[in-house]
C-alpha positions in Angstrom: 0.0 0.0 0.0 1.6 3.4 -0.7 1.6 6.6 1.4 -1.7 7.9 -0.2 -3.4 4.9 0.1 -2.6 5.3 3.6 -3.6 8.6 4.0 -6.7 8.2 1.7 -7.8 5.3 4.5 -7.1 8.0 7.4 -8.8 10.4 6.1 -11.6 8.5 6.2 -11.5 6.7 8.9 -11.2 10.6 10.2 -14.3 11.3 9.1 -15.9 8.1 10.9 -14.7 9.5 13.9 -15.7 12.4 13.6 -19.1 11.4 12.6 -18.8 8.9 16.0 -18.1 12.3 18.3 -20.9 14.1 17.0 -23.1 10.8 17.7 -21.9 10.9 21.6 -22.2 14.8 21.6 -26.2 14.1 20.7 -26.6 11.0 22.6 -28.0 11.1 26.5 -28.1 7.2 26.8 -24.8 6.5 28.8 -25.2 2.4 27.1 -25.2 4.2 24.0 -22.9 6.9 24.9 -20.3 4.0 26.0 -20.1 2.3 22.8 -19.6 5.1 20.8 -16.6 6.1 23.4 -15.7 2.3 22.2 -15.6 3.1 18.6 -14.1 6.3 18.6 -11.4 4.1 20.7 -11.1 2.1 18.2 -11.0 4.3 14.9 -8.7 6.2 16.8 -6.7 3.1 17.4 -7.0 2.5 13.2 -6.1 6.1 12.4 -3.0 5.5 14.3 -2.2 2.8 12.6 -3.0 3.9 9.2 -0.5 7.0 9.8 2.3 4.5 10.2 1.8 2.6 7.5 1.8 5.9 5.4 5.1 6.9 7.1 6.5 3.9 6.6 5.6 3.4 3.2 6.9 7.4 2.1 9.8 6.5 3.8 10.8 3.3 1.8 9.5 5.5 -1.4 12.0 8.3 -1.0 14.8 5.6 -0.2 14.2 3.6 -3.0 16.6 4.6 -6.4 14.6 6.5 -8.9 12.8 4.8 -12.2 15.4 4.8 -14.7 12.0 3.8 -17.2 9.6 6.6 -15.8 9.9 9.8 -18.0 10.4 13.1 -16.5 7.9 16.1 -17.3 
């Protein structure tokens, strides 16, 4: 997976959390209000991870030796 695929999947797992917060902002059911705290636990948990993975993949791009094939604009 490359660094924008990465950071493509953050982004929107982003925007699932932030879509979760605004769910426990509305909610006054503390059942409900816990699993949401759950979720955004875990999507927080799956943003993190996605963030790695992008920096790990832009740094293995910018070590590897250019395209000799790939034409320059």
């Amino acid at each position: 997976m490359s660094a924008e695929e990465s950071l493509n999947n953050a982004e929107n797992l982003l925007a699932r959390l932030e879509a979760a917060r605004v769910r426990l902002d509305e909610t006054q059911d503390p059942d409900q209000a816990i699993e949401i705290l759950q979720e955004l636990a875990e999507l927080a948990k799956e943003v993190e991870g996605e963030l790695q993975r992008a920096k790990r993949a832009a740094e293995t791009e910018a070590a590897a030796p250019p395209n000799p094939d790939a034409s320059a604009d």
